[in-house]
N, C-alpha and C positions, 0 to 999 in steps of 0.2 A: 230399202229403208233400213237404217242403222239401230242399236237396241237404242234404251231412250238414254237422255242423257240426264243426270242426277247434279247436275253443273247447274247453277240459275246466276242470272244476270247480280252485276253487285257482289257477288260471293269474294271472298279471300282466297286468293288459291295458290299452291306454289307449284313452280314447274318439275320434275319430279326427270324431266330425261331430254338432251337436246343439248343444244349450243347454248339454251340460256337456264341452265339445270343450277337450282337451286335461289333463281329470283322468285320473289314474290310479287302479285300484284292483285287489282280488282281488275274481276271479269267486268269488258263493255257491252259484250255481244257474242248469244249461243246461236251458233248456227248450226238445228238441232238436223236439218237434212243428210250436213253433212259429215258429223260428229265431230265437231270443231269448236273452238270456243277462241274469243280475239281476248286480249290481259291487255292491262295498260304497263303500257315500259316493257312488255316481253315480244320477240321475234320481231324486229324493228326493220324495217326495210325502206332503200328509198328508190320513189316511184318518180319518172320524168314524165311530168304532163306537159302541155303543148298549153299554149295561152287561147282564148277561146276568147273571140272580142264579138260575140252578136247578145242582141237584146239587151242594149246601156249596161247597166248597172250588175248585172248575172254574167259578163264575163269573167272569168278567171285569169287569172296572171300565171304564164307557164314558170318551169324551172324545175327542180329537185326536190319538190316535199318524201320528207321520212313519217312514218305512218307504221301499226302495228298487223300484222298480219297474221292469219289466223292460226292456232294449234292442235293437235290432237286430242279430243279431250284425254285418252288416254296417258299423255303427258303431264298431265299435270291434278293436282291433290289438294279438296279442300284443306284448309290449314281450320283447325278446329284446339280452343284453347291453346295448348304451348305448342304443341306438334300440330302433325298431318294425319288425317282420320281418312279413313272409305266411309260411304256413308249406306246409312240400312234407313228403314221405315220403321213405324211404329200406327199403330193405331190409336187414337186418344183419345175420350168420352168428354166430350165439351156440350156445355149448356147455350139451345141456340133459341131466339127468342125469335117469336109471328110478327105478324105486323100487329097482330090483335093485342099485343101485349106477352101473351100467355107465352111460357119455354116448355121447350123439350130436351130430350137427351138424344145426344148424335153422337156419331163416331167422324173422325177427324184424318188423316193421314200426316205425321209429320216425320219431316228429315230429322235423323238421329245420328252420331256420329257411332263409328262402330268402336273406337277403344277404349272413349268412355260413358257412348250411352245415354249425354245428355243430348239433347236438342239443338236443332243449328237452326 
């Protein structure tokens, strides 16, 4: 099992090392097993599928679809305000409310970016 990955789905990110170094795009999909993350428009590849005609209407029509495949997260770098940040934690004191009504004070965990600190 890989360290964890600090990437979340949606996120802005640019590619930072590769054949597609210096696009940006939103993350579709972490796949946190394998420490990889899929970007939309980045590492583009095309896959030849075979047409698949059983059960009507769920066959597929074969040919050349192009499709995103996945990257290292280590490649690639939230984009946080005008640049690219690493990102750190922070702990935050938020007010959380019961079902009864009544709040409390909790601590919180959120992503921070490391160059300037604020919040992502």
């Amino acid at each position: 099992m890989g360290k964890s990955v600090n990437i979340k789905k949606g996120d802005t990110v640019k590619v930072i090392a590769g054949k597609d170094k210096g696009a940006e795009g939103k993350v579709i999909a972490v796949l946190r097993d394998e420490d990889r993350v899929i970007v939309e428009g980045v590492n583009r590849v095309k896959r030849h599928t075979k047409a698949i005609n059983q059960g009507g209407r769920a066959g597929n029509t074969g040919g050349i679809i192009t499709q995103e495949a996945p990257i290292h997260v280590s490649n690639v770098m939230l984009v946080a305000g005008k640049g690219v940040s690493r990102i750190g934690y922070k702990r935050v004191e938020v007010d959380k409310r019961r079902s009864d009504g009544s709040t409390y004070k909790a601590e919180r965990s959120v992503r921070i970016a490391r160059k300037t600190g604020e919040e992502v």
